[in-house]
C-alpha positions in Angstrom: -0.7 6.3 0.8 -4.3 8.1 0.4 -5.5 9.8 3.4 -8.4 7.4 4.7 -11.1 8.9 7.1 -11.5 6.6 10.0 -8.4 5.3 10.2 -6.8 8.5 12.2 -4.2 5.6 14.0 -2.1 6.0 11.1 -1.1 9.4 12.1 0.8 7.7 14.7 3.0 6.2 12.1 2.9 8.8 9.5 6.6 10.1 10.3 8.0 6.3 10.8 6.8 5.3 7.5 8.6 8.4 5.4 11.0 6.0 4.2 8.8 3.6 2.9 8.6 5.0 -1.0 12.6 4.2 -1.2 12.8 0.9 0.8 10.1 -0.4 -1.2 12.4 1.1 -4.0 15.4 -0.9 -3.2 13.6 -4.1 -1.7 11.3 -5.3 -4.0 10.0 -9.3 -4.3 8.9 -10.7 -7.6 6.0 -13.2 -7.4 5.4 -16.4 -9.7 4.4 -14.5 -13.3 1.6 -16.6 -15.6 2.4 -16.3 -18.9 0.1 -13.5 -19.9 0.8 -11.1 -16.6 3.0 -10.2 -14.3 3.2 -9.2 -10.4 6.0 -7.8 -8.1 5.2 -6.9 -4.6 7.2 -5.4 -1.7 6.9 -4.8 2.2 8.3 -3.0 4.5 7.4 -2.6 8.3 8.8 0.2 10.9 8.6 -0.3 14.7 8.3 2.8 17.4 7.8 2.4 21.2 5.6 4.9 23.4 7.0 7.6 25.2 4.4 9.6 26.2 0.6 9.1 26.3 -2.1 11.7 27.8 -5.3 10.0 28.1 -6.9 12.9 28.8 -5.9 15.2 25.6 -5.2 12.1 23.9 -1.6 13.4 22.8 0.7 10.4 22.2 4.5 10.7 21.7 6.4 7.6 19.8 10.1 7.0 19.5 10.7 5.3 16.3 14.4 3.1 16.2 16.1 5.6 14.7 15.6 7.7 17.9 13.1 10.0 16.1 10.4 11.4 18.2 6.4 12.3 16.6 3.6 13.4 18.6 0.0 13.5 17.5 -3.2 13.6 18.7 -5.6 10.2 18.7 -8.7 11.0 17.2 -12.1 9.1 18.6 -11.7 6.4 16.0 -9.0 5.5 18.0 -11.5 3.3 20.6 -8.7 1.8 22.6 -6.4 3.9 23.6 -7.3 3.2 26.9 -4.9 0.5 26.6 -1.9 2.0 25.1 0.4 2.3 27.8 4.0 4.2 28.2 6.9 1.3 27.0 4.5 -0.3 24.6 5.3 -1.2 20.7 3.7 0.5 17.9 4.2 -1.7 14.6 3.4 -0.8 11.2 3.3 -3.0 7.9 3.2 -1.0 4.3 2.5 -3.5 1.6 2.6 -2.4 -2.4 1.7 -5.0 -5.2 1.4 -4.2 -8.8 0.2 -6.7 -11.3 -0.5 -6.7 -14.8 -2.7 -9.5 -16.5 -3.8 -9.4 -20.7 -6.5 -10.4 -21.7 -8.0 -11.1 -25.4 -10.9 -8.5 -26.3 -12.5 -6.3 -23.2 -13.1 -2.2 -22.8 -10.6 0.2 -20.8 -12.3 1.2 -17.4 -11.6 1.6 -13.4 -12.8 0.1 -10.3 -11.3 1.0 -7.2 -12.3 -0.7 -3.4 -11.2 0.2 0.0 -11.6 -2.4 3.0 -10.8 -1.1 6.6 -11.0 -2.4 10.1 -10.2 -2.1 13.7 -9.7 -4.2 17.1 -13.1 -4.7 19.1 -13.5 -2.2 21.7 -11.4 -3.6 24.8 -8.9 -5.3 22.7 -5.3 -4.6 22.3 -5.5 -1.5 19.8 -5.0 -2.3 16.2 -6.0 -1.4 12.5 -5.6 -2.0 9.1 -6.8 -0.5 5.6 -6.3 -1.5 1.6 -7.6 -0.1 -1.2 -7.2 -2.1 -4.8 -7.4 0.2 -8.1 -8.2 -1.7 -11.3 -7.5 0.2 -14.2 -8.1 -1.7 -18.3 -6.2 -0.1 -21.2 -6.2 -0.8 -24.5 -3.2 -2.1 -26.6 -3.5 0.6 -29.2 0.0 -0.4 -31.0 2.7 -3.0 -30.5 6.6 -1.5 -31.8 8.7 -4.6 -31.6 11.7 -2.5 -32.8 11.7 -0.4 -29.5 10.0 -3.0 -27.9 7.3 -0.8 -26.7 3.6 -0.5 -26.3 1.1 2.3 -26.7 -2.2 1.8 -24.1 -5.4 4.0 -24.3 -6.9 4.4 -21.0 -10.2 4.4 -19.5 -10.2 8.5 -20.1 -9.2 8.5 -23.8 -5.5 9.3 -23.1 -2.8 7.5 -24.7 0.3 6.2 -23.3 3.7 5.0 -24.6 5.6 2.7 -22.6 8.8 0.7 -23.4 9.1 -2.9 -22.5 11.7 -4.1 -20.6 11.3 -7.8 -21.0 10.2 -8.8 -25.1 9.4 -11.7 -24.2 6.3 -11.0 -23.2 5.4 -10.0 -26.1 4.5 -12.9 -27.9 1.0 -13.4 -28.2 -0.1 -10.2 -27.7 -2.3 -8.5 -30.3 -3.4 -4.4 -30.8 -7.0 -5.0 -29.4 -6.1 -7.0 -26.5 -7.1 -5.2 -23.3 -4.7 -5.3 -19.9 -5.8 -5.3 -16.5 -3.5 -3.2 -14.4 -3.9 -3.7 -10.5 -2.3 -1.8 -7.7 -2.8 -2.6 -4.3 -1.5 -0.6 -0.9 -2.3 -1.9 2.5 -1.4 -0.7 5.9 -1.8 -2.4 8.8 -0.8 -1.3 12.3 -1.0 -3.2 15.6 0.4 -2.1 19.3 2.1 -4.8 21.6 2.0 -4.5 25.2 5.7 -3.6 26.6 8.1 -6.6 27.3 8.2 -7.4 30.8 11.2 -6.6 33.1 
């Protein structure tokens, strides 16, 4: 994931979510396909507990499940650590979608968004950030032999790509423009430490 200014929380989970790449890898979801696109998506969500917090320097120390230990220090976009307390759960979500939609006519191009927020000073600490690139090729050449398909992109560049399913194929015409979506969200939230 991007490095996002303003959301400095996620360096508290940057060492628990160094698997994420691979388990997203190995655990992905398909989602209901129209008949001119396409869209798989995958989670995956990591759990820590606090072991140390200084209020003062703002260091905080997590213990993630596998009994890995990271340290860092809370930046001031961080507004309630005030509240984070020794015992308490740090929980992280990753979330990566990719979908694909064609389209009849259209130009390449790229659009790209980024939403953030945080918990309201006093709450229980929390935070969450996505960003959505859109990027339009062209269909520059269909190979049904292969099966593969040659895109020109929004810079000029031309790619070749082979197609694992033909099927989706049919209708498609050089000329017809796709719409290529990725989208990456993280969202982290801490829960207060069970009671004994």
């Amino acid at each position: 994931m991007k490095s996002f200014r303003g959301l400095t929380i996620a360096g508290v989970v940057a060492g628990i979510l160094s698997v994420v790449p691979a388990a997203l890898a190995q655990t992905p979801a398909k989602a209901a396909a129209p008949a001119t696109g396409e869209a798989v998506m995958a989670s995956v969500q990591r759990t820590a507990t606090v072991t140390k917090i200084d209020q003062k320097t703002r260091e905080v120390t997590l213990k993630s499940t596998d009994g890995q230990e990271y340290s860092f220090v809370a930046g001031p976009d961080v507004k309630n650590l005030a509240q984070v307390k020794v015992g308490d759960r740090v929980i992280a979500t990753y979330t990566e979608a990719l979908a694909y939609e064609v389209k009849k006519g259209g130009a390449a191009g790229a659009t790209t968004a980024v939403a953030a927020g945080t918990a309201k000073l006093g709450a229980q600490p929390g935070a969450a950030i996505a960003q959505q690139t859109t990027v339009t090729v062209m269909i520059m050449a269909i190979d049904p032999k292969i099966p593969s398909v040659t895109f020109k992109g929004p810079a000029g560049n031309t790619r070749t790509l082979k197609v694992m399913r033909p099927e989706k194929l049919q209708g498609v015409s050089v000329g017809d423009t796709v719409d290529i979506t990725y989208t990456e969200a993280l969202a982290i939230k801490v829960e207060e430490a069970p009671k004994k």
